[in-house]
C-alpha positions as CSV (number, residue, x, y, z in Angstrom):
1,X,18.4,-27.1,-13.3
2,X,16.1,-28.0,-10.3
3,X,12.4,-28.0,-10.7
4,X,11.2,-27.9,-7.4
5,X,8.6,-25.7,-6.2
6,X,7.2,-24.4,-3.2
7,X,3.2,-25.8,-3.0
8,X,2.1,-22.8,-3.2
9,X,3.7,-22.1,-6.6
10,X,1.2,-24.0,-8.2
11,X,-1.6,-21.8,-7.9
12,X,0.3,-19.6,-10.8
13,X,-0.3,-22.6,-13.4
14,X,-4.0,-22.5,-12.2
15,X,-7.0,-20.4,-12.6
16,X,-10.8,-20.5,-13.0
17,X,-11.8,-23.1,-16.1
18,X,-8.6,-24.8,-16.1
19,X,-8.9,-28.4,-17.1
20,X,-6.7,-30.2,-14.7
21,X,-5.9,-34.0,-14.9
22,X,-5.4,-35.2,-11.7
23,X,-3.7,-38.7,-11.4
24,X,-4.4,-41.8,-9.3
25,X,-7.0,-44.5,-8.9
26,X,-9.1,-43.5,-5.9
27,X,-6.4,-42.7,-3.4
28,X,-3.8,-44.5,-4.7
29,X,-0.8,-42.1,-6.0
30,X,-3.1,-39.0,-5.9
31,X,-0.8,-35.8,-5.5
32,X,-3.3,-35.3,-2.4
33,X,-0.8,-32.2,-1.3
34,X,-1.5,-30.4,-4.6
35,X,-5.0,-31.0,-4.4
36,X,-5.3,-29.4,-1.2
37,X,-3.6,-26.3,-2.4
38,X,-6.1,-25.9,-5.4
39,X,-9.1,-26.4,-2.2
40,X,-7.6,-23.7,-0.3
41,X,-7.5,-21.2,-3.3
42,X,-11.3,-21.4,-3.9
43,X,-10.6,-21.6,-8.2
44,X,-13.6,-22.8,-9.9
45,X,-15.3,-24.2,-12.8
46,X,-12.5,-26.7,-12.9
47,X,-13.0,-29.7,-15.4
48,X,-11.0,-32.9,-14.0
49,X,-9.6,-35.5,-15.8
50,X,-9.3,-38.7,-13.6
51,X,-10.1,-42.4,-13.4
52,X,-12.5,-41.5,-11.2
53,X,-13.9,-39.1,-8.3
54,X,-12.2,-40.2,-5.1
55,X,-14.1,-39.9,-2.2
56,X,-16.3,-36.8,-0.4
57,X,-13.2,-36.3,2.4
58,X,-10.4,-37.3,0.7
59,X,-8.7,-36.3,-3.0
60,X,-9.9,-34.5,-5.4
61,X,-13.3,-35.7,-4.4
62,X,-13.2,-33.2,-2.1
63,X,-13.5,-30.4,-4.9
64,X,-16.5,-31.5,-6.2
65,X,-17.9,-31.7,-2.3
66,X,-16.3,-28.0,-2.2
67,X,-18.5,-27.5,-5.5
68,X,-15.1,-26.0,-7.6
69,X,-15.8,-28.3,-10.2
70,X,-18.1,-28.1,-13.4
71,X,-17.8,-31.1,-15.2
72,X,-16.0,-34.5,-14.8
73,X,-14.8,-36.9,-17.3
74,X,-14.2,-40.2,-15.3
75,X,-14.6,-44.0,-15.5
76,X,-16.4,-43.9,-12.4
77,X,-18.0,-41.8,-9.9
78,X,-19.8,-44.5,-7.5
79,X,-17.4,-43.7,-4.2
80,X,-18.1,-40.2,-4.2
81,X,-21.8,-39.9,-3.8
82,X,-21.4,-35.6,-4.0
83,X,-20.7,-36.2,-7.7
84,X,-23.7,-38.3,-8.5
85,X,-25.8,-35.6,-6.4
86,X,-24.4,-33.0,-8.4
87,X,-25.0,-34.9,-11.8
88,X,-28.5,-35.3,-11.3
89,X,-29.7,-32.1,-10.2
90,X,-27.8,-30.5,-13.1
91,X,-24.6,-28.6,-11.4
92,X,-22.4,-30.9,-12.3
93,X,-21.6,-32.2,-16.2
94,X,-20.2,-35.8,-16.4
95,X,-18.7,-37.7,-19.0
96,X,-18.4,-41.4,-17.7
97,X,-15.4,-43.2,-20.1
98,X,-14.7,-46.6,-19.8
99,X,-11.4,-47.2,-18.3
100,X,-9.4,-48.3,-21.0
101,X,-10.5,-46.0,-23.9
102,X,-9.7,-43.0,-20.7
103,X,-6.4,-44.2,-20.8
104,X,-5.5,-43.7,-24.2
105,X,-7.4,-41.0,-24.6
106,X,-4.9,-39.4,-22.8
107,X,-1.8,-41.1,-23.7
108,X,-2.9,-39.9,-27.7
109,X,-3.0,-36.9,-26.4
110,X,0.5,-37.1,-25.1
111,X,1.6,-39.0,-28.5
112,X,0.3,-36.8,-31.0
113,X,-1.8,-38.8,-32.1
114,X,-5.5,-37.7,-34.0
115,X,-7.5,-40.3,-31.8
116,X,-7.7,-43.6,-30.8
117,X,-10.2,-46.6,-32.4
118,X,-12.1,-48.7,-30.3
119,X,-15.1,-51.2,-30.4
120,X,-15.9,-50.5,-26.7
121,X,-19.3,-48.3,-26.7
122,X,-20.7,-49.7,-29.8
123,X,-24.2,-49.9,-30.1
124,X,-24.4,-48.0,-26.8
125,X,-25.1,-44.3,-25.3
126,X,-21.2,-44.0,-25.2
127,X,-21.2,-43.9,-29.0
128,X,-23.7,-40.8,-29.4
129,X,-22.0,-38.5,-31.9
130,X,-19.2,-39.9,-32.7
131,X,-18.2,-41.6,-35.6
132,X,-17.7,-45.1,-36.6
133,X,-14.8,-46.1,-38.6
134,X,-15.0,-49.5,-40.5
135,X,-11.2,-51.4,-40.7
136,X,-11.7,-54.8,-42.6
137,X,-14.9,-55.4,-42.1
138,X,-14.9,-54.6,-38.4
139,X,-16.6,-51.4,-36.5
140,X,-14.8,-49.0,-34.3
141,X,-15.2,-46.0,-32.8
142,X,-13.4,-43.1,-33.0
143,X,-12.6,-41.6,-29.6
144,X,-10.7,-38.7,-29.7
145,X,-7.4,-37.4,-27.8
146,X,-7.8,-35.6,-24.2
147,X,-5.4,-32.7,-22.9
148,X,-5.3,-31.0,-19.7
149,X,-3.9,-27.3,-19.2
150,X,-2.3,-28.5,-16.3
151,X,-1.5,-32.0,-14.9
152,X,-1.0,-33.0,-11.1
153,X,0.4,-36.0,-10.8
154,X,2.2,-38.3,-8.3
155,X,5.5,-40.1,-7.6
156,X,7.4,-42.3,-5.1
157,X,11.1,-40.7,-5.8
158,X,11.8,-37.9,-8.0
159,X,15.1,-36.4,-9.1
160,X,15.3,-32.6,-9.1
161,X,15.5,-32.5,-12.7
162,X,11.9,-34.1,-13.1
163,X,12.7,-37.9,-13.6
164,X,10.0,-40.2,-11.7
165,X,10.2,-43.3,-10.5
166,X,6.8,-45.6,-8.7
167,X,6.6,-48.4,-6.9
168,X,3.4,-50.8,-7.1
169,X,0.1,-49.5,-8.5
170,X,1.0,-45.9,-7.5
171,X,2.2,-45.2,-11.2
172,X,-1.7,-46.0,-12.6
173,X,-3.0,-43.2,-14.4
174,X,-0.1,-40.7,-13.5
175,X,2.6,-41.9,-16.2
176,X,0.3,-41.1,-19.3
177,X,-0.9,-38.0,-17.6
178,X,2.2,-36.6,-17.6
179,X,2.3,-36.4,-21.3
180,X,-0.5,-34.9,-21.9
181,X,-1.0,-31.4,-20.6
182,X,0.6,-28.3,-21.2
183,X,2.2,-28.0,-17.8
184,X,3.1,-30.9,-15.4
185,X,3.3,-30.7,-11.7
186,X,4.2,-33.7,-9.8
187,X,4.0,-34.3,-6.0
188,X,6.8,-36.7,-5.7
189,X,7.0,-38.3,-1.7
190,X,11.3,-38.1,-1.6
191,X,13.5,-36.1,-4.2
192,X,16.9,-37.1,-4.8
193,X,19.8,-35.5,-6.5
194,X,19.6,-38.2,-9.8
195,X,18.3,-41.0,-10.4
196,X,19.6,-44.5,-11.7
197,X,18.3,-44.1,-15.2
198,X,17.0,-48.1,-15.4
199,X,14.3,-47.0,-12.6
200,X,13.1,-43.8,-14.8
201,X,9.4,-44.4,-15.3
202,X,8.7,-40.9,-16.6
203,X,11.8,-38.7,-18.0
204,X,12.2,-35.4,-17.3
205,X,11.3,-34.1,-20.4
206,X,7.4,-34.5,-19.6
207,X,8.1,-32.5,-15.9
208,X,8.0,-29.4,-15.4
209,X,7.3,-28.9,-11.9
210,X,8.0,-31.1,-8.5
211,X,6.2,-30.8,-5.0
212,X,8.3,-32.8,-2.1
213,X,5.8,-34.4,0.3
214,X,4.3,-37.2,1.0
215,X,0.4,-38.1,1.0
């Protein structure tokens, strides 16, 4: 059965408070088309989910500027200066993540999986509150799994049944995102009728939506 959706469909998988994950690293394979729907519908107090903030004109960076969005959980938020406004006078809660324990943060998530362990943060503010788990003589912190009500994610080539395929860096954060939220909407740039199964990247099984469009 074919997945593909009008954009404006995916405005009924989305509502105030949602907690979206939003794929790509800066602009790189971010599902800018399904952004732009969620801007036009005025939702708010979004949480995002992202490698980082974008930029004030262009992503989801543009949400924050739009002032949707109450809180962020990012590796980094320096190309969007909105976002560091926002932090410091208080509208705007962020949770900075280094980039590797955000990754598999989500992709726990997406495996079942109670948490991941990590020495990264140790001895730092990133380790506030959380607990430290000792493993033959060695420290680690337990970081914990993130989910997402709703994911929007990008690919180069989709199939109508939901298998993606990426070329280059465009796959970045958007592979392990689709695992880990409830529903999956991906903006793929050219849908085909199948797919040759040695390019699937992401199987279907992890899809439920698909956008045609490119950025």
């Amino acid at each position: 059965m074919s997945k593909l959706i009008n954009k404006e469909d995916i405005l009924k998988y989305i509502s105030d408070d949602t907690v979206l994950m939003v794929g790509g690293f800066l602009c790189c394979g971010a599902p800018n088309i399904l952004i732009d729907e969620v801007l036009k519908s005025g939702k708010k107090n979004l949480t995002i989910i992202s490698n980082d903030t974008a930029f004030i004109d262009k992503s989801h960076g543009k949400l924050i500027v739009n002032k949707q969005v109450k809180k962020v959980i990012a590796t980094h938020i320096g190309t969007n200066k909105e976002t560091g406004n926002q932090m410091n006078s208080g509208e705007l809660e962020v949770e900075l993540v280094p980039q590797g324990t955000l990754a598999e943060r989500i992709r726990a998530a997406g495996s079942g999986l109670g948490g991941i362990l990590t020495p990264t943060g140790l001895g730092t503010i990133v380790a506030e509150g959380k607990k430290v788990i000792n493993v033959k003589g060695f420290d680690y912190l337990l970081e914990e799994p993130l989910f997402a009500d709703v994911a929007l994610i990008y690919a180069d080539v989709a199939d109508k049944y939901g298998n993606l395929s990426y070329h280059g860096s465009t796959r970045n954060f958007n592979t392990v995102m689709a695992q880990a939220a409830k529903i999956t909407i991906v903006q793929a740039q050219k849908v085909v009728d199948s797919l040759d199964p040695n390019h699937v990247i992401v199987p279907s099984i992890f899809v439920n939506y698909i956008v045609e469009g490119g950025c």
